[in-house]
C-alpha positions as CSV (number, residue, x, y, z in Angstrom):
1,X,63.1,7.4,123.5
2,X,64.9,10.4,123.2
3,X,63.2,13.6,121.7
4,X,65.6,14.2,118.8
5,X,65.1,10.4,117.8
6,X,61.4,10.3,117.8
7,X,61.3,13.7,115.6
8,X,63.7,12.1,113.0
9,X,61.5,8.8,112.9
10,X,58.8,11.1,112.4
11,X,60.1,13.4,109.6
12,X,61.6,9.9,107.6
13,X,57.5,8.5,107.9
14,X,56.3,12.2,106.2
15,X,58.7,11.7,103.5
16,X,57.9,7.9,103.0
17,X,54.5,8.5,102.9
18,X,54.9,11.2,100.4
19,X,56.5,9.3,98.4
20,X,54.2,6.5,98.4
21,X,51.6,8.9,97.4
22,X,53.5,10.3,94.7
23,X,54.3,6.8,93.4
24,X,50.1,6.4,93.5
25,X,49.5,9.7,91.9
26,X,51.7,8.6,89.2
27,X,50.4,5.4,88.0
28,X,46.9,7.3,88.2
29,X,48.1,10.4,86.2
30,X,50.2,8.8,83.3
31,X,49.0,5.2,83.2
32,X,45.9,6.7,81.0
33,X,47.7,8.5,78.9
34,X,49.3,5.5,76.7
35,X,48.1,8.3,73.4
36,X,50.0,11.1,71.2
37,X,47.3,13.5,72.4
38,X,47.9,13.1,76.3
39,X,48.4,16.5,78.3
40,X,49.2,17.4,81.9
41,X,48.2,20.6,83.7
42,X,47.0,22.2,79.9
43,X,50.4,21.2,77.9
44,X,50.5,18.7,75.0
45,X,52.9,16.1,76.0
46,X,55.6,15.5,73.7
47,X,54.9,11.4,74.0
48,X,52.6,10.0,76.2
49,X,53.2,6.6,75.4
50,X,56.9,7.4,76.0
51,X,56.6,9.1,79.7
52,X,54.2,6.4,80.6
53,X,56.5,3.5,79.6
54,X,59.6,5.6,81.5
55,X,57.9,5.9,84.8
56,X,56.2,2.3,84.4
57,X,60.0,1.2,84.2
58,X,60.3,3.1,87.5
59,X,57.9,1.4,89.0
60,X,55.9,4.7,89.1
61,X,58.4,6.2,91.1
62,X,59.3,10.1,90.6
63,X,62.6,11.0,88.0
64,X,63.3,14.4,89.7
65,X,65.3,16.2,92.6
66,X,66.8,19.1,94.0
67,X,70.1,17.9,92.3
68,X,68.6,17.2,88.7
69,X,66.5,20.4,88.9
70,X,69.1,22.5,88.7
71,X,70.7,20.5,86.1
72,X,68.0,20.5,83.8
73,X,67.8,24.5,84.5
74,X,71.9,25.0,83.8
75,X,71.2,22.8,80.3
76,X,68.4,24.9,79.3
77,X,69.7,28.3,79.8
78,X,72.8,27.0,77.7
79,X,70.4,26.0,75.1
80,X,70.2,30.0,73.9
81,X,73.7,29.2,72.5
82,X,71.8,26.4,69.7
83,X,69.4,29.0,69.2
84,X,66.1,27.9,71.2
85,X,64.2,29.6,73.8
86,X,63.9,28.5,76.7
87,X,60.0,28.3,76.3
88,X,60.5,25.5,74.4
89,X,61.3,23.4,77.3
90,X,59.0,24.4,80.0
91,X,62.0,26.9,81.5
92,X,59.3,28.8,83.4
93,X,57.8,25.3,84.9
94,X,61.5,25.0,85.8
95,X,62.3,28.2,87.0
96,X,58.6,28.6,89.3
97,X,59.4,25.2,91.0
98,X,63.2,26.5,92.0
99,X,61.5,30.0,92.8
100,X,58.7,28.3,95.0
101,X,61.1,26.5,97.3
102,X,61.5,23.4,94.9
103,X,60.0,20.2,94.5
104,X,59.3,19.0,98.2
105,X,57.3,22.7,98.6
106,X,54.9,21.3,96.4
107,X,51.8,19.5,97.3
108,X,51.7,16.2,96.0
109,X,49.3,16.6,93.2
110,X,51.3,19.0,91.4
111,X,54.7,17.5,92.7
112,X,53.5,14.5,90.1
113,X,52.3,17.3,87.4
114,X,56.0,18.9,87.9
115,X,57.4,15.5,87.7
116,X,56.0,14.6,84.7
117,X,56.9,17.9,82.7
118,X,60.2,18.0,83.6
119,X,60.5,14.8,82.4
120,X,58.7,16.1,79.0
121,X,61.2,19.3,79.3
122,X,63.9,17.0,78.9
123,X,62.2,14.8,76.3
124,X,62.1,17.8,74.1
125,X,65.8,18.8,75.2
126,X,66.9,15.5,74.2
127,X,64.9,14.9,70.9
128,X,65.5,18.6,69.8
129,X,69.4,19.0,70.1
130,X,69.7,15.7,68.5
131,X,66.6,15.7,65.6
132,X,65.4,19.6,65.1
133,X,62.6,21.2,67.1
134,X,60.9,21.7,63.3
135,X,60.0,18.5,61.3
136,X,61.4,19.4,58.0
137,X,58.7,17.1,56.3
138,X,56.0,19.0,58.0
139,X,57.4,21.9,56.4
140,X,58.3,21.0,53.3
141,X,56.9,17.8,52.2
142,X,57.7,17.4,48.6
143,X,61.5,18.7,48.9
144,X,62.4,17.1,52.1
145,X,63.4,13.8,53.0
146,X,63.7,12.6,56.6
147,X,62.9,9.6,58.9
148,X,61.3,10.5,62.5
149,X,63.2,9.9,65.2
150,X,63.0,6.6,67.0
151,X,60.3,6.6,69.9
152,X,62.3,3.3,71.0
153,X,65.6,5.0,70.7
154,X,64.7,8.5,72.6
155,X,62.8,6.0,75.5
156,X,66.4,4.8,76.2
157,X,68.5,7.9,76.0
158,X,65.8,9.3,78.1
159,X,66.1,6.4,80.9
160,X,70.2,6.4,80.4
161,X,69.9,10.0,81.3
162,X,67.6,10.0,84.4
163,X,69.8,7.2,85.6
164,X,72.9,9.3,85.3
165,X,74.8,10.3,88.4
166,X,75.0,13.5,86.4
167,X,72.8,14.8,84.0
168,X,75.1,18.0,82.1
169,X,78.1,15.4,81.8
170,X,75.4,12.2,80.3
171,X,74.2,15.2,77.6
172,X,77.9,16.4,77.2
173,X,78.9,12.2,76.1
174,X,75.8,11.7,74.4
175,X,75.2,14.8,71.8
176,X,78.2,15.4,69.6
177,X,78.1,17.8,67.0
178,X,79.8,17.6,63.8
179,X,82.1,20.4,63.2
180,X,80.3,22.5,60.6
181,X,77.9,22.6,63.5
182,X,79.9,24.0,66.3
183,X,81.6,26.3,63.9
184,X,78.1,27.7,63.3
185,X,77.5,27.9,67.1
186,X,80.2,29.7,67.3
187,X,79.3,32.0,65.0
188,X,75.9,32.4,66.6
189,X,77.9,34.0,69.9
190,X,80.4,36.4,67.9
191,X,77.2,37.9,66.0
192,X,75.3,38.0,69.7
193,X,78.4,40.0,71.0
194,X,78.1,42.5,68.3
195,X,74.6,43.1,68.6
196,X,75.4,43.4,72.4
197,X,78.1,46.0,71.2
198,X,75.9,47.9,69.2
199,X,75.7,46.5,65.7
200,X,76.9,48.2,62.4
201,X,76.2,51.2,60.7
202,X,73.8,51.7,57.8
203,X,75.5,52.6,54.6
204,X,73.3,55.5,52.8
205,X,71.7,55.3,49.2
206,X,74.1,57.2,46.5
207,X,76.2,56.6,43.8
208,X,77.9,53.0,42.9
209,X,81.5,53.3,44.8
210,X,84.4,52.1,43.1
211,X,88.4,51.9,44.0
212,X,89.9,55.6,44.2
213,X,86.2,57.3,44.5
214,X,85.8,60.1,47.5
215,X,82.5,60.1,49.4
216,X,80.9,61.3,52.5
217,X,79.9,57.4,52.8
218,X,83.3,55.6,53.0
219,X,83.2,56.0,56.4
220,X,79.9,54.5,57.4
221,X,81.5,51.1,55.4
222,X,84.6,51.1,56.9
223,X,82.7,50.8,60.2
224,X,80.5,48.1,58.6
225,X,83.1,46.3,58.1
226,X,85.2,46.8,60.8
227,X,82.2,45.3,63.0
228,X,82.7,41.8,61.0
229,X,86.0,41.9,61.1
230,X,86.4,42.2,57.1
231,X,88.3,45.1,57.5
232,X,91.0,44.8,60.1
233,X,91.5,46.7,63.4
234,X,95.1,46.6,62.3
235,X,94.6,48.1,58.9
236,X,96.5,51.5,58.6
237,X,94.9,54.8,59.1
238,X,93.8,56.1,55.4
239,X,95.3,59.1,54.6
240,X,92.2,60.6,53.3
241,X,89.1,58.7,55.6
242,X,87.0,59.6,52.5
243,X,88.5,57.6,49.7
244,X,87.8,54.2,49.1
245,X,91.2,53.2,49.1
246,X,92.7,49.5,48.5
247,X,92.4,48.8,51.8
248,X,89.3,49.1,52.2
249,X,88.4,47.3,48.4
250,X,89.9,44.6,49.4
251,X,87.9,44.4,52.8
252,X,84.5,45.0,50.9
253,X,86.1,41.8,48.0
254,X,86.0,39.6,51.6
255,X,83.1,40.8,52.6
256,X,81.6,39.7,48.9
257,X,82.9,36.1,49.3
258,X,80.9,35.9,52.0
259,X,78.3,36.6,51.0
260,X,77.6,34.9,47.5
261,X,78.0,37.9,45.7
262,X,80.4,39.0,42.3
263,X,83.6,39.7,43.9
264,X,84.6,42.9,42.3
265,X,85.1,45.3,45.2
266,X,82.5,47.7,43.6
267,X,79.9,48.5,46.2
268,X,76.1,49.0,44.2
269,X,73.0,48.0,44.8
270,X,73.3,44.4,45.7
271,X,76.6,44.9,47.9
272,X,74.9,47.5,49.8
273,X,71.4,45.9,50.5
274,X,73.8,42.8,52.1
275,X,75.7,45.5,54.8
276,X,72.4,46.9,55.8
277,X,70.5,43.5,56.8
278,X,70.7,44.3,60.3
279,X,72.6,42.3,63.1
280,X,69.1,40.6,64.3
281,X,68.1,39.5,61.2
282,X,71.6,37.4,60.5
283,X,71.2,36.2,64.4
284,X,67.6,34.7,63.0
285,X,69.6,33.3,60.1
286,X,72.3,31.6,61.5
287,X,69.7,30.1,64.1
288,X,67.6,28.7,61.3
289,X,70.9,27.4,60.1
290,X,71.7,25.7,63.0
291,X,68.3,23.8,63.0
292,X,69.0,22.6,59.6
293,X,72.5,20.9,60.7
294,X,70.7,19.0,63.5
295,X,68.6,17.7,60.8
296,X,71.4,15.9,59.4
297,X,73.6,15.8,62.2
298,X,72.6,12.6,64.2
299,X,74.8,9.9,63.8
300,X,76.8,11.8,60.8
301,X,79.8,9.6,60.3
302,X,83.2,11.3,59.9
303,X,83.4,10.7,55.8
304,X,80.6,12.2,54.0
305,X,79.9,14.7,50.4
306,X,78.2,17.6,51.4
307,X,76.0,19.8,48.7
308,X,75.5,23.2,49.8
309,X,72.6,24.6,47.7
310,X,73.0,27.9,48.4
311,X,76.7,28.1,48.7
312,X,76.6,26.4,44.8
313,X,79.3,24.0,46.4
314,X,80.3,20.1,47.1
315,X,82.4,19.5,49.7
316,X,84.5,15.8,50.4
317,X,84.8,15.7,54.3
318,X,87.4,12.6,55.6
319,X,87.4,12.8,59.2
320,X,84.7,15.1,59.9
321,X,86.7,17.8,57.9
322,X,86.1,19.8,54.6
323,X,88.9,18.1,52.5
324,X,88.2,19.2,48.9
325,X,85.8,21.5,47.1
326,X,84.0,22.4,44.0
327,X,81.7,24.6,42.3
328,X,78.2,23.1,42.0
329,X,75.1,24.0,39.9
330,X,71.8,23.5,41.3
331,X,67.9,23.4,41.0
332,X,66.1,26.4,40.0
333,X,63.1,27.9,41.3
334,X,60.6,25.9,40.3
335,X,62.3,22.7,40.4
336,X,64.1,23.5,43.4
337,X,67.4,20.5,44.3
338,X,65.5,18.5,47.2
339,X,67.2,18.2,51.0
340,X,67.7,14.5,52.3
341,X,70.3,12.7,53.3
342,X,71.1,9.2,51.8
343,X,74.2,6.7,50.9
344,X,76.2,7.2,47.4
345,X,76.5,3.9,46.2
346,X,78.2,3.7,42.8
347,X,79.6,5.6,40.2
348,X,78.3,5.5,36.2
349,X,80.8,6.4,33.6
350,X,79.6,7.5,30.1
351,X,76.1,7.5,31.3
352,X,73.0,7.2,29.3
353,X,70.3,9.8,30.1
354,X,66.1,9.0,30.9
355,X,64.4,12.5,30.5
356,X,62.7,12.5,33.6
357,X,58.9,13.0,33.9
358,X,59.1,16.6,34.6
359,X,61.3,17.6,32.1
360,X,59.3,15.4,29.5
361,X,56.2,16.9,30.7
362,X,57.2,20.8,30.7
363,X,60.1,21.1,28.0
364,X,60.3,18.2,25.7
365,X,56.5,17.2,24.8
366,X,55.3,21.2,24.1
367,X,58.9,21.6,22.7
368,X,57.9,18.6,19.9
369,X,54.4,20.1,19.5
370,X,55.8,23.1,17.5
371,X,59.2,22.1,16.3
372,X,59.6,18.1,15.2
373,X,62.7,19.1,15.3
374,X,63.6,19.4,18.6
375,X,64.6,16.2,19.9
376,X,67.2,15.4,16.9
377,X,68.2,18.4,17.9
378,X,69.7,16.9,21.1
379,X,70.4,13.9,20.3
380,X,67.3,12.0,21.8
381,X,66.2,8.7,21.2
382,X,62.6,7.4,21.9
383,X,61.6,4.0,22.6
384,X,59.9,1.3,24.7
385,X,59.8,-0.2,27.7
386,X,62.2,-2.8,26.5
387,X,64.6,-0.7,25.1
388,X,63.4,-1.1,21.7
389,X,64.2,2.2,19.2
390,X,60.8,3.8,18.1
391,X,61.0,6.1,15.4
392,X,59.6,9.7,16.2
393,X,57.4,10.2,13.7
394,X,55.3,7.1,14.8
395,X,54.5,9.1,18.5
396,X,51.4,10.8,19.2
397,X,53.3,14.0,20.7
398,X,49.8,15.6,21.6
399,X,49.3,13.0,24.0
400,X,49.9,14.3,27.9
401,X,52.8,13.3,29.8
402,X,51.2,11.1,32.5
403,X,49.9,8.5,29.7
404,X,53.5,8.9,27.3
405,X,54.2,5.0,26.4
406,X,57.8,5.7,25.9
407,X,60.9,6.8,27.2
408,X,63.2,8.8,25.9
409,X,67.4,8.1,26.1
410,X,69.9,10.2,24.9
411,X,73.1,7.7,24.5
412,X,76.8,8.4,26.2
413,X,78.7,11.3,24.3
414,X,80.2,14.2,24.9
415,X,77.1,16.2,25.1
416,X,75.0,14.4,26.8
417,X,73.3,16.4,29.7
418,X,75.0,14.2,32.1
419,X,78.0,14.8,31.1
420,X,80.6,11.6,31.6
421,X,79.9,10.9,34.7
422,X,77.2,10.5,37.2
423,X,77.3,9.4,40.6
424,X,74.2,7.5,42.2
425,X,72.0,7.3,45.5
426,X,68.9,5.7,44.5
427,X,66.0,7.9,46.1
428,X,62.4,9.0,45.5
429,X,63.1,12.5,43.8
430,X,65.5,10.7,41.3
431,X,68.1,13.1,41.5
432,X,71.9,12.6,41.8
433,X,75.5,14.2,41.4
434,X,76.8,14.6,37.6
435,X,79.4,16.0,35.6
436,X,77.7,18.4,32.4
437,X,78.8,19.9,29.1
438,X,77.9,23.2,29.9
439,X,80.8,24.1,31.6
440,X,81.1,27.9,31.0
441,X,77.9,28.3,33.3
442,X,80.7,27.6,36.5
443,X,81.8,30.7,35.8
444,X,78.3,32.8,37.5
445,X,78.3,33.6,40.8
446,X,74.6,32.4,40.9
447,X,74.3,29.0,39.6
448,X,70.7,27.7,40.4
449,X,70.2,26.4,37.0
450,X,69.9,23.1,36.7
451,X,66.0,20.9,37.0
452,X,66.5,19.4,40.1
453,X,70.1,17.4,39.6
454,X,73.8,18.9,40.9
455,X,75.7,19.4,38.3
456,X,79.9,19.0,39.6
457,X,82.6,21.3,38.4
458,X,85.4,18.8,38.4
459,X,83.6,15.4,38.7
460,X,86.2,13.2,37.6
461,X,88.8,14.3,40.6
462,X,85.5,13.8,42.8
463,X,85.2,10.2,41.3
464,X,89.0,9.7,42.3
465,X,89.0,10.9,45.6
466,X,85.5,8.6,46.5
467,X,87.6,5.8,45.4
468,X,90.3,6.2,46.8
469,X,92.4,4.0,44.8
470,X,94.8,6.2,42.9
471,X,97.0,2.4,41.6
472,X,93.4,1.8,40.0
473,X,90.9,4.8,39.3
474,X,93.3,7.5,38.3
475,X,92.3,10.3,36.0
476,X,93.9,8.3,33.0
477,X,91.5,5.2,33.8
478,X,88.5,7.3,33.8
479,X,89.7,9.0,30.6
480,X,90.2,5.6,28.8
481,X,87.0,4.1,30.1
482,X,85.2,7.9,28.7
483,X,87.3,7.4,25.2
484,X,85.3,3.8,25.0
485,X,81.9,5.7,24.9
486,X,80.8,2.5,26.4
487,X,78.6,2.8,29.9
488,X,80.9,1.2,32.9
489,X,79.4,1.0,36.3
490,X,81.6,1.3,39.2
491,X,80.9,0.4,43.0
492,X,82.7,2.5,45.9
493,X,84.3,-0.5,48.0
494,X,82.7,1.2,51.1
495,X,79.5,3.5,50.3
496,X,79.4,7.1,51.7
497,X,76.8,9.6,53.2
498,X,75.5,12.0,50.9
499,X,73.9,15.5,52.5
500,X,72.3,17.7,50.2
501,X,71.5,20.8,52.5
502,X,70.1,24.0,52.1
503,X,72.1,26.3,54.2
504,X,71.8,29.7,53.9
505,X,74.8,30.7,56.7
506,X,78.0,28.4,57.4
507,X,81.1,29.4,59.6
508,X,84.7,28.5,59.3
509,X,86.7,27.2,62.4
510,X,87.1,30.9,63.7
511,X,83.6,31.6,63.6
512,X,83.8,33.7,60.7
513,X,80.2,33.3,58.6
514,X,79.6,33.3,55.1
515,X,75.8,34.0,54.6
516,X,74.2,32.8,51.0
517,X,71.3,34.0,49.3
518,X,68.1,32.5,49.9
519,X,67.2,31.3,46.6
520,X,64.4,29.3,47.4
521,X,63.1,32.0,50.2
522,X,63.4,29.5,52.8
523,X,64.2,30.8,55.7
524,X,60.9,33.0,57.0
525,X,59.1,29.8,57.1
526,X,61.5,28.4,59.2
527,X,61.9,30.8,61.4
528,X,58.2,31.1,61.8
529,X,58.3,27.7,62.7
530,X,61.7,27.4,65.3
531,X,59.8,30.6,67.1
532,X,56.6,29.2,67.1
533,X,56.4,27.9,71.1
534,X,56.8,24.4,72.0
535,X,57.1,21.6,69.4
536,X,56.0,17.8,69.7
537,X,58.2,15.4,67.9
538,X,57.7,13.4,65.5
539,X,58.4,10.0,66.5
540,X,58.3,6.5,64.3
541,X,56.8,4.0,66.1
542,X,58.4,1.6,68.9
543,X,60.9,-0.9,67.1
544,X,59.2,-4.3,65.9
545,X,61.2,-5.9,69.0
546,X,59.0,-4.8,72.0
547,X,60.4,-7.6,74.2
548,X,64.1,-6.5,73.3
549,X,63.2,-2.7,73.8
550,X,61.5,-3.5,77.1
551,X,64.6,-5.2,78.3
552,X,66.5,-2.4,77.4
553,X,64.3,0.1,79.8
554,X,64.2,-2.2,82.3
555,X,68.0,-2.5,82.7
556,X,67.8,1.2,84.2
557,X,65.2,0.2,86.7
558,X,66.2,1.5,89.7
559,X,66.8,-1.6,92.4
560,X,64.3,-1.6,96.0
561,X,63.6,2.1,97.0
562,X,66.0,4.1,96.6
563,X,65.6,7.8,97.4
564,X,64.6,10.0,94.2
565,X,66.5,10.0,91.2
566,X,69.6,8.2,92.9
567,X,70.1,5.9,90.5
């Protein structure tokens, strides 16, 4: 037998044999570690149950090569541009087997231990772009609202994606971002390029500046805001570089929108203290932003009402676009508007109103201990559980809130603290979307006022446009149906997603950002948490269906023995 041929029969037996030992290093390593707690070379798995039922539907055969290596390593660089570090997905485990001579240098014991966490690398990379890295109910438990992901559902987008003939092009099909998201992403790599360039300028402490004023610092903010692009490269030269001319006023006006203050154009206190935040600290902000969106953004369908809590705003998106606005009111401190997302179901025109158990608890029973008064006063009613009237002078109003037999109603009218209209998606914090007498409050710039609810600037254009039915829900129904002072329930024909969010930065379609206040001093925590190293997800538990969810791995089996990670 030629030489040539016996050396190729030779080199094919090394790298059968090695792969049969891999295979058997496999089942040993992961078949034990069927728990949430399993680990491999010192790092918490993200799933152990999940990589063992992956590389049991392999038959225990190795995921990785050469070819997916490198994929995996393109995808997690790119990953900066979402705002993660690459430490969240093992990119030095990556980057030591590609810098060691890749995965056949390795000795077979720690070929399987590279195996397995690139596999968990991609886990993470698959469960983070699409959930969060941060579970929001971990860090907020009473204001948040969120499912965990579905173990079942990752398992197959992890098997679908190891079975891909190409990895970058499976993840460019499968994770879609809504637009408010890539807008933000966007945003993320203009702000990156002017902290590349250099940042902007500090503006000193002085005087309030106000339209005509000269000063030594009108400079300084004409660079500010030349670095943000409020204040156009294609502005004239001033005449005088020292007065604040209307140029530049109505640059530092844009520059106010932006940023949730009292457009006026006068630059004090509050003005100033937003132009010196420094370009790292709004990079941290728009990545904690970022991670918010992917809370909501999984499977977002293209109609939805948004609520912006620190933007004070509620948006109507058709098509996966902003369509219509309007001013909002929300929780205050205290009794902060929770985040979730859920399903508006109905409408409820000329709606009674239940004082809820906080308010009865902290305004309306020590309110009633010093002034009888009180609930006359605003037009509340008390009475049973069967909607029976009780007259208020027969309640023990020394009595605490959590043992209170009654309830107490204030009846449709025009100023009933719902307002006209309120519009319903049952859910555990009992708050909703509704229209409010105090209308002259639309007018702050600030608006977190409310105990919990949204109050709507215009609600009754908001009620049309959910319809969608001008021949029957026009303004002049709603107004005859309000005239009545009779309650009228009405069901949207197809119900629609509901977001109420707390973001703090949000970007237009040419990546321009508009950065909110952080009324509820959010964001450190966050951040604390997006920085904090690698995450494990949290995952609900495999679907009720194991035999269908089984089926569905073992469709991307791969068929005889293949070489690694053909299939």
């Amino acid at each position: 037998m030629p030489v040539l041929r016996l050396g190729v029969l030779w080199l094919a037996a090394c790298l059968w044999s090695g792969l049969v030992q891999a295979d058997d290093l496999l089942r040993a390593r992961l078949a034990p570690l069927d728990d949430e707690q399993a680990a491999v070379a010192g790092v918490t798995l993200a799933s152990g149950p999940l990589l063992a039922d992956l590389y049991r539907a392999r038959d225990w055969r190795p995921a990785w090569d050469a070819a997916r290596l490198a994929a995996l390593r393109r995808l997690l660089l790119a990953s900066r541009g979402d705002g993660f570090h690459r430490g969240d997905f093992h990119f030095r485990v990556v980057d030591a087997i590609l810098g060691g001579g890749g995965l056949e240098a390795l000795p077979p014991e720690h070929r399987v231990e590279a195996d397995i966490l690139l596999s968990d690398s991609l886990v993470r990379y698959l469960h983070h772009h699409r959930f969060g890295k941060v579970d929001p109910v971990a860090l907020d438990p009473r204001g948040t609202q969120f499912e965990p992901a579905s173990s079942t559902a990752l398992a197959q987008a992890l098997v679908a994606a190891l079975a891909a003939d190409d990895l970058e092009a499976y993840i460019a099909r499968e994770i879609r971002w809504p637009g408010f998201y890539r807008d933000l992403r966007a945003g993320l790599e203009r702000y990156r390029a002017i902290a590349a360039a250099g940042g902007w300028p500090t503006v000193p402490e002085g005087p309030t500046l106000r339209l005509d004023a000269q000063d030594a610092r009108v400079p300084a903010v004409r660079a500010r805001l030349l670095a943000t692009g409020d204040y156009s490269t294609e502005a004239p030269l001033p005449e005088d570089p020292l007065v604040y001319d209307r140029v530049l006023h109505a640059a530092v006006e844009r520059f106010q929108a932006r940023h949730g203050l009292a457009v006026d154009g006068v630059i004090g206190p509050q003005t100033r203290a937003a132009m010196n935040v420094d370009v790292a600290q709004r990079i941290d902000q728009i990545r904690v932003n970022l991670e918010r969106m992917r809370w909501f953004a999984h499977d977002l369908p293209a109609d939805f009402v948004l609520v912006n809590i620190p933007a004070y705003r509620v948006d109507l998106y058709r098509d996966g676009a902003p369509r219509w606005s309007t001013r909002a009111i929300v929780g205050r401190p205290g009794r902060e508007t929770p985040v979730f997302r859920d399903r508006l179901a109905y409408l409820e025109v000329n709606p009674t109103w239940t004082v809820p158990p906080t308010i009865l608890a902290e305004d309306i029973l020590p309110n009633m201990r010093v002034d009888r008064g009180y609930l006359a006063e605003r037009g509340l009613q008390v009475v049973d559980y069967r909607g029976n009237r009780i007259r208020p002078e027969r309640v023990d109003w020394d009595q605490p809130a959590a043992s209170f037999p009654y309830l107490l109603r204030q009846p449709p009218s025009d100023d009933n603290a719902l307002g006209r209209i309120k519009f319903m998606f049952p859910n555990q914090f009992a708050v909703y979307l509704h229209d409010t007498p105090q209308r002259a409050l639309f007018a702050r710039p600030q608006r977190a006022l409310s105990s919990g609810c949204v109050r709507v600037e215009d609600p009754l254009r908001l009620a049309e446009l959910l319809l969608d039915d001008p021949q029957r829900w026009d303004r002049a129904a709603f107004e005859e149906i309000i005239a009545s002072d009779r309650t009228r329930v009405v069901r949207l024909e197809r119900p629609l997603a509901v977001l109420l969010a707390y973001w703090t930065a949000e970007a237009d379609g040419d990546g321009q950002i508009a950065f909110r206040p952080d009324i509820y001093g959010r964001d450190a925590a966050l951040l604390e948490a997006l920085d904090g190293g690698p995450a494990r997800p949290r995952l609900a538990p495999p679907a009720e269906e194991p035999a269908a969810a089984a089926q569905t791995v073992d469709a991307a089996r791969l068929d005889g023995r293949r070489p690694v990670g053909a299939g």
